[in-house]
C-alpha positions as MATLAB code, in Angstrom:
seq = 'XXXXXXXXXXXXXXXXXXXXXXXXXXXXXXXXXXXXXXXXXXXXXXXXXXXXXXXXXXXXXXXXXXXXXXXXXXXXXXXXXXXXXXXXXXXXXXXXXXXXXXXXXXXXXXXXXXXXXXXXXXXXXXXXXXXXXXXXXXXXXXXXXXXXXXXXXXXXXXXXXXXXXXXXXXXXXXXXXXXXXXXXXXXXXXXXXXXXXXXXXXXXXXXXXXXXXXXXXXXXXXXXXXXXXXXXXXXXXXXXXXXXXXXXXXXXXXXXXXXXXXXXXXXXXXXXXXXXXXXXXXXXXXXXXXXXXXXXXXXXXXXXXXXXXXXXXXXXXXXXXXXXXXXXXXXXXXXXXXXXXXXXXXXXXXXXXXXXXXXXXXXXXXXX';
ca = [
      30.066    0.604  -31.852;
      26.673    0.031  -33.761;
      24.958   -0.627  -30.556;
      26.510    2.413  -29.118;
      25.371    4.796  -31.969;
      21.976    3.607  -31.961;
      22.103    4.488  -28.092;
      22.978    8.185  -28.569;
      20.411    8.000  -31.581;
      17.672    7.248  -28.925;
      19.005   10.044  -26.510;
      18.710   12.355  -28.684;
      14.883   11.622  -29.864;
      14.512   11.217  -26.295;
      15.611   14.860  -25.940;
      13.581   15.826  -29.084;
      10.294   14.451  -27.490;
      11.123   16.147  -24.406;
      11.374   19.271  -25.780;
       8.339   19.020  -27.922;
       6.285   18.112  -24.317;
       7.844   20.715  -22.787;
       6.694   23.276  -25.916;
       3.244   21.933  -25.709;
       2.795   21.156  -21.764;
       0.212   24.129  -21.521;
      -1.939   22.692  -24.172;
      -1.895   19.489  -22.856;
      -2.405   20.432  -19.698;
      -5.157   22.626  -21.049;
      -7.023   20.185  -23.235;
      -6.757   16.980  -21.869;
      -4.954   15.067  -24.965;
      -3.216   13.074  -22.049;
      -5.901   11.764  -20.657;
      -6.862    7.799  -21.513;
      -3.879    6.920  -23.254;
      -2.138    6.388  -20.004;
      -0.853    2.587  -19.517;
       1.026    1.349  -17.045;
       3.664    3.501  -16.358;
       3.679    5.273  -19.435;
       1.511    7.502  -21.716;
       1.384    8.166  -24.897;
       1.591   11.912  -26.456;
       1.008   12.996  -30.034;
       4.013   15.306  -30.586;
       2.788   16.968  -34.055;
       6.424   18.481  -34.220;
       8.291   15.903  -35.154;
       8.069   14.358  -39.056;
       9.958   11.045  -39.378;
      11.725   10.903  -42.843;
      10.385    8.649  -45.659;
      11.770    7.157  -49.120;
       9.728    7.246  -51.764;
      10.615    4.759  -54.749;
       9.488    5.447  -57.781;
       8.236    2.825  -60.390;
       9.926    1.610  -63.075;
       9.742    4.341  -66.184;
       9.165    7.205  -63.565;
      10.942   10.358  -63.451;
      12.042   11.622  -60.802;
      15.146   14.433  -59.460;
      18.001   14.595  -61.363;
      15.702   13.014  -64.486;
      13.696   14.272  -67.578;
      13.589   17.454  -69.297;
      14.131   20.777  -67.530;
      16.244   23.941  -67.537;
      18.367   25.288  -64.437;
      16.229   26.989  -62.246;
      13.168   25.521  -62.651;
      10.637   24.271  -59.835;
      10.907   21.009  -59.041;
       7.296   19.324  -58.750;
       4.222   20.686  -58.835;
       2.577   22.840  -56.085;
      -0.957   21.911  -55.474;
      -3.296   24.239  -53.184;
      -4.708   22.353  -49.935;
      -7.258   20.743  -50.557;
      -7.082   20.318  -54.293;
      -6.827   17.102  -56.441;
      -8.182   14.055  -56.490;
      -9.505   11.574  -53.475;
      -6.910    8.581  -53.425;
      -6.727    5.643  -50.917;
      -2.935    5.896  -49.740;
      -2.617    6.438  -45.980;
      -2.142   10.212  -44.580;
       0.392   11.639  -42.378;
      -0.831   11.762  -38.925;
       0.977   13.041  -35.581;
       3.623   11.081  -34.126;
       2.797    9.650  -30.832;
       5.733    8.907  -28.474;
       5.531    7.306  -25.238;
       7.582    9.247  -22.192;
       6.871    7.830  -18.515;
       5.022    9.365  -15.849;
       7.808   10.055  -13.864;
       9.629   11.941  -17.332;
       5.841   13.798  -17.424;
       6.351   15.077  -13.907;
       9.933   15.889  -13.778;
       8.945   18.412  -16.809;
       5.730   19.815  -15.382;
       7.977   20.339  -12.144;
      10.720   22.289  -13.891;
       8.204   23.702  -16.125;
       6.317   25.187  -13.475;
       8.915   25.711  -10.989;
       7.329   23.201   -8.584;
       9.761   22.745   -5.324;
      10.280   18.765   -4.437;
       7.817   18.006   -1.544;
       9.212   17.204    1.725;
       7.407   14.316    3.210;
       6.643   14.640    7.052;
       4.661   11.763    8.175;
       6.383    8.371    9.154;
       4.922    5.062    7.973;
       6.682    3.872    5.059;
       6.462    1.022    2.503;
       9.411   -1.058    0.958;
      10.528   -0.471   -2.398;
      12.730   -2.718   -4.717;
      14.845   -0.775   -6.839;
      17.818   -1.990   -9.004;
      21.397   -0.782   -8.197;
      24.774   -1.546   -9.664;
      25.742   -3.304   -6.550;
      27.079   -6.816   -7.460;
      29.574   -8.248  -10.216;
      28.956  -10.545  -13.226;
      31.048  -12.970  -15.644;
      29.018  -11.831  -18.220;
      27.813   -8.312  -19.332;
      28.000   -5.342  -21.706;
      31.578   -3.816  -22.270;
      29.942   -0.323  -21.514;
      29.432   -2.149  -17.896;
      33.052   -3.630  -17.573;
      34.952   -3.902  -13.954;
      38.611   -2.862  -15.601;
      39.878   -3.374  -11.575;
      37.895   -6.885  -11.012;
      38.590   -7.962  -14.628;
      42.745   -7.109  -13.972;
      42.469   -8.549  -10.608;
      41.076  -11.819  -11.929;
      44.054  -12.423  -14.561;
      46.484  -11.768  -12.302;
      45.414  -13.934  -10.218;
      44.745  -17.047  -13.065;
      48.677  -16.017  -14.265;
      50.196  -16.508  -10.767;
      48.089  -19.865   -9.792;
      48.737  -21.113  -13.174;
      52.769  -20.235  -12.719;
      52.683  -17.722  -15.794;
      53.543  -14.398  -13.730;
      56.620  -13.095  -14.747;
      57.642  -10.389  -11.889;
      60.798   -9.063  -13.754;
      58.567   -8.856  -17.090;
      54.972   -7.845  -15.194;
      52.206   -8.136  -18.096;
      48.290   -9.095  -17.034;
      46.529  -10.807  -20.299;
      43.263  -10.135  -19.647;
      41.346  -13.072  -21.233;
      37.603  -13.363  -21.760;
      37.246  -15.800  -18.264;
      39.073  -13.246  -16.631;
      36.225  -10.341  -17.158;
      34.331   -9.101  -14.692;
      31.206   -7.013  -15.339;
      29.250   -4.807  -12.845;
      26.022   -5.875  -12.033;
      22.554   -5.010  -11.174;
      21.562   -5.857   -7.416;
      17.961   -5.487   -6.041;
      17.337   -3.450   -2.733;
      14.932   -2.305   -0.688;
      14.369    1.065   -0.020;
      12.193    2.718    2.592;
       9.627    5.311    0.889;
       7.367    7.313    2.559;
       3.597    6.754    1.307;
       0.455    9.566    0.962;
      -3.060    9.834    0.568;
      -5.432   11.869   -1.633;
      -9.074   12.608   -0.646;
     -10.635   14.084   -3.687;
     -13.581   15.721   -3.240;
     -15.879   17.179   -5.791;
     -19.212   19.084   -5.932;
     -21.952   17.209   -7.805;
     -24.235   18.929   -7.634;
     -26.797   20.559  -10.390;
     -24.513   23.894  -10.948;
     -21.370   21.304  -11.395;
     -22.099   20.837  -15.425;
     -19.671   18.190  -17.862;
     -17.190   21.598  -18.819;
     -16.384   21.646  -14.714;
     -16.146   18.437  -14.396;
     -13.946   17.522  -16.890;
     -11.526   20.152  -15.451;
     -11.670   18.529  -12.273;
     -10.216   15.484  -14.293;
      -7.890   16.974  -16.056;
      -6.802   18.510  -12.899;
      -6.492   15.152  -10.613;
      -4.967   13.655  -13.307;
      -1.628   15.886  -13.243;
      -1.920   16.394   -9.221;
      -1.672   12.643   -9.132;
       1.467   13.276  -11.895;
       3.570   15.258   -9.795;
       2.455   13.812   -6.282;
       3.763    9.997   -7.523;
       6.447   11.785   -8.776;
       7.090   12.639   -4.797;
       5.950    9.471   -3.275;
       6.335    5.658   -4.422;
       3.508    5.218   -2.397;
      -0.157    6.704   -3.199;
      -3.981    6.071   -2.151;
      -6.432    7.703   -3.624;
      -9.804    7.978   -2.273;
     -12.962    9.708   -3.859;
     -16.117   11.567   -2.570;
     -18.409   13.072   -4.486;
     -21.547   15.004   -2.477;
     -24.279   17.559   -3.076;
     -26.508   18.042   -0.377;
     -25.470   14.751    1.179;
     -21.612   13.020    0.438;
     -20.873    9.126   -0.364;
     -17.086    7.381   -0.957;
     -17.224    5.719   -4.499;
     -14.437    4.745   -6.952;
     -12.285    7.003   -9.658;
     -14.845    5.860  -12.634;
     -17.500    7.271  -10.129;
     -16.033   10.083   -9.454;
     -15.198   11.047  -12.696;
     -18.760    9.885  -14.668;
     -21.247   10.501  -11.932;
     -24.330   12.775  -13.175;
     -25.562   13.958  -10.185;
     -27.993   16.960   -9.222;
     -29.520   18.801   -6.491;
     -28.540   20.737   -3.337;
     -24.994   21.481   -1.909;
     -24.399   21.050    1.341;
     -20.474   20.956    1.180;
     -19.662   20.132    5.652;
     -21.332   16.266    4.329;
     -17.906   16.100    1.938;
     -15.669   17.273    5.083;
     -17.549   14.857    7.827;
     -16.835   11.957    5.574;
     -13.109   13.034    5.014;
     -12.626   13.601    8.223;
     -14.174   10.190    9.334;
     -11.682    8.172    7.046;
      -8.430   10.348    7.780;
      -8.894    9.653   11.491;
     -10.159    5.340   10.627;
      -7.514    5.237    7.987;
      -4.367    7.516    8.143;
      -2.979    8.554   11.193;
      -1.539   11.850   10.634;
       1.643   10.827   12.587;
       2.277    8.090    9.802;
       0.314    9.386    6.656;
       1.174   12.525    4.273;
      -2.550   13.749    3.876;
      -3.756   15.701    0.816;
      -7.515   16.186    0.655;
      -8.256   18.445   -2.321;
     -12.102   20.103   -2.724;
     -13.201   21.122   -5.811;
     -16.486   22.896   -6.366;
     -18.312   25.834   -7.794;
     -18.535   27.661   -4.421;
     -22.246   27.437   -3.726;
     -23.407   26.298   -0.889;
     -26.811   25.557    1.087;
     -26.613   28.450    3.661;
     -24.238   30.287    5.536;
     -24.905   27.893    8.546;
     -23.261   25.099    6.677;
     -20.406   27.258    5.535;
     -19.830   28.075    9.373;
     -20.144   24.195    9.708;
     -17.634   23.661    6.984;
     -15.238   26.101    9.070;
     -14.994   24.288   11.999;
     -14.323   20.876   10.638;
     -11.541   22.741    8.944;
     -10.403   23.853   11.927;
     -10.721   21.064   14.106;
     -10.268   18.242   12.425;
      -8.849   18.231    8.755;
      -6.372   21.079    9.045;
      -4.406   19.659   12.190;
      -3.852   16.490   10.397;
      -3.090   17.094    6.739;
       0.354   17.986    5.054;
      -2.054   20.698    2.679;
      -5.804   21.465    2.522;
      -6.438   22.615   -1.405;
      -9.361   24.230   -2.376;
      -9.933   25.066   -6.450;
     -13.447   26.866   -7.451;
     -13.876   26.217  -11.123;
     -16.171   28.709  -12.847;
     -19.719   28.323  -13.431;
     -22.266   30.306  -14.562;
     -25.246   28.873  -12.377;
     -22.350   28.919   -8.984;
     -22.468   32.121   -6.432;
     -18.862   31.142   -5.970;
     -18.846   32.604   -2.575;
     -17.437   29.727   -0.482;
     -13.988   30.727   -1.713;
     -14.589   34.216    0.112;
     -15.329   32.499    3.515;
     -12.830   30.185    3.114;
     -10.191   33.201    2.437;
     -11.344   35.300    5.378;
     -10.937   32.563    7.713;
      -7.602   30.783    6.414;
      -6.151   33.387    3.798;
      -3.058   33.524    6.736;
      -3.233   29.891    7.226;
       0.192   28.176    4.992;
      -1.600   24.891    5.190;
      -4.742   25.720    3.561;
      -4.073   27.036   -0.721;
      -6.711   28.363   -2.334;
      -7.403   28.542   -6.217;
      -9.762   29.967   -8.997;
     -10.128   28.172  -11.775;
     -12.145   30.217  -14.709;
     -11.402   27.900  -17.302;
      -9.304   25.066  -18.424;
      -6.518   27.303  -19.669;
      -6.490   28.413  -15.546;
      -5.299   24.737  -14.664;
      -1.734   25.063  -14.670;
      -1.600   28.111  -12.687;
      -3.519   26.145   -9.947;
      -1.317   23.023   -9.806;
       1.393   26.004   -9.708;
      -0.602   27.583   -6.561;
      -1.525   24.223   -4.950;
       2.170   23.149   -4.654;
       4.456   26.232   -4.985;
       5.261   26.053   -1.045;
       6.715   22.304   -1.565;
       4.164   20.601    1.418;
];
């Protein structure tokens, strides 16, 4: 019974920190707080919300409530304005920080944003273990008992053992006669993806757009494992010329200079067709940038490798501009003119870092 209450005790902070995430998931998503405290399969969240109770003992010759002098209706301790009194070296109350899962994270932001489930198309798999009650046990906990099994084994110990009555039928069941249900390992078949990031690095990209790229391929990569067990990320970063490197890369490179945005597309192009077969692979390239580019030439360039190449063989083509003052932001238009019909291709402003969630809302409200 203890065990059991301290179950439903943990449910219900469960539900607590679930509802403080989902409270707060703007400002998360907003601000970044997420980001490096993820570990494993978990992150940590402050949740400011909740206060955990304390006692307080008092020392010996201490007053405290129901103590001392005092008349009905009087104010119980002493009110002090923030701030006020005297430094001390006791310990402060901080915010709480609870742990919830990635896959707890993206369940919310999907209901949260009213994100459809994605249906995979492409065909190439990977195996999966995952645990099932499947299989039976001698031993176990009673929330996990086999009543039929454990039954079935005493009846049959009474009648080998010549104890059956059958005009008086009673089944003793003993503790060698329980049976318990079990946890089997399978393998399941889950379909696997691929994310091209792309980002602009050039000189009008500044740390502020940046940093909501990250924030942003942080909760694309949320929700998308949320959809796949499988997941490869690859990274390019170009201005007037584009290289592969790794996440750390992507994420702390200071780069400058020219844009010339078709080198980003030839190189994602190049390792969709190497790589990922589209017949096999769910493809997501993603592109973010300013929206300047080197000339209208390139933009024209940029078009047809769209067309040709990347579009044809990708489950979504998503395109977010993030603001900046030294950007034209023009490649947005062109990409609009020539795609703004085209349900594979979702395009998306982002002006600031409160404009994230509406463009993981954009990039994946048609469930691709």
């Amino acid at each position: 019974m203890a065990i059991q209450n301290i179950q439903k005790d943990h449910a219900r902070f469960r539900d607590i920190v679930k509802g403080a995430v989902r409270r707060n998931l703007k400002e998360y998503i907003s601000r970044g707080e997420i980001l490096g405290k993820e570990g494993g399969k978990t992150v940590k969240i402050p949740i400011p919300e909740i206060e955990i109770p304390r006692l307080k003992f008092k020392g010996e010759g201490e007053s405290g409530v129901g103590q001392g002098d005092g008349e009905e209706g009087d104010v119980l301790g002493e009110e002090k304005a923030p701030g006020s009194g005297e430094a001390g070296q006791d310990e402060g109350q901080h915010e709480v920080e609870a742990e919830v899962s990635i896959e707890e994270l993206a369940q919310i932001l999907g209901e949260e944003l009213s994100l459809p489930r994605i249906k995979p198309r492409g065909k190439s798999t990977i195996r999966v273990p995952t645990q099932k009650l499947r299989g039976i046990a001698r031993v176990g906990p009673e929330s996990l008992k086999h009543f039929r099994r454990s039954f079935s084994a005493a009846l049959k110990r009474q009648i080998a053992a010549g104890m059956y009555n059958y005009d008086d039928p009673v089944i003793i069941v003993t503790r060698e006669d329980r049976r318990y249900k079990s946890f089997k390992e399978q393998q399941s078949q889950e379909s696997n993806a691929v994310i091209i990031y792309m980002m602009d690095v050039s000189g009008s990209m500044g740390e502020e757009q940046k940093e909501m790229v990250r924030i942003e391929s942080f909760w694309i990569d949320t929700w998308l494992r949320h959809n796949y067990r499988g997941i490869v990320s690859r990274y390019i970063i170009h201005d007037a010329k584009a290289r592969e490197v790794d996440r750390e890369t992507f994420f702390r490179t200071k780069e400058s200079g020219g844009t010339m945005i078709s080198s980003a597309y030839t190189l994602a192009a190049e390792i969709m067709a190497a790589d990922y077969p589209s017949e096999e692979w769910n493809i997501y390239p993603f592109h973010f940038s300013d929206g300047d580019n080197w000339s209208g030439d390139d933009t024209s360039k940029c078009l047809q490798l769209l067309t040709d190449k990347i579009l044809p063989n990708c489950n979504l083509f998503c395109y977010g501009q993030v603001h900046s003052p030294y950007g034209s932001g023009q490649f947005i238009k062109d990409l609009a003119k020539s795609f703004g019909e085209d349900d594979r291709v979702v395009l998306s402003e982002i002006p600031d870092r409160d404009g994230i969630i509406n463009s993981i809302k954009e990039f994946f409200q048609k469930g691709k």
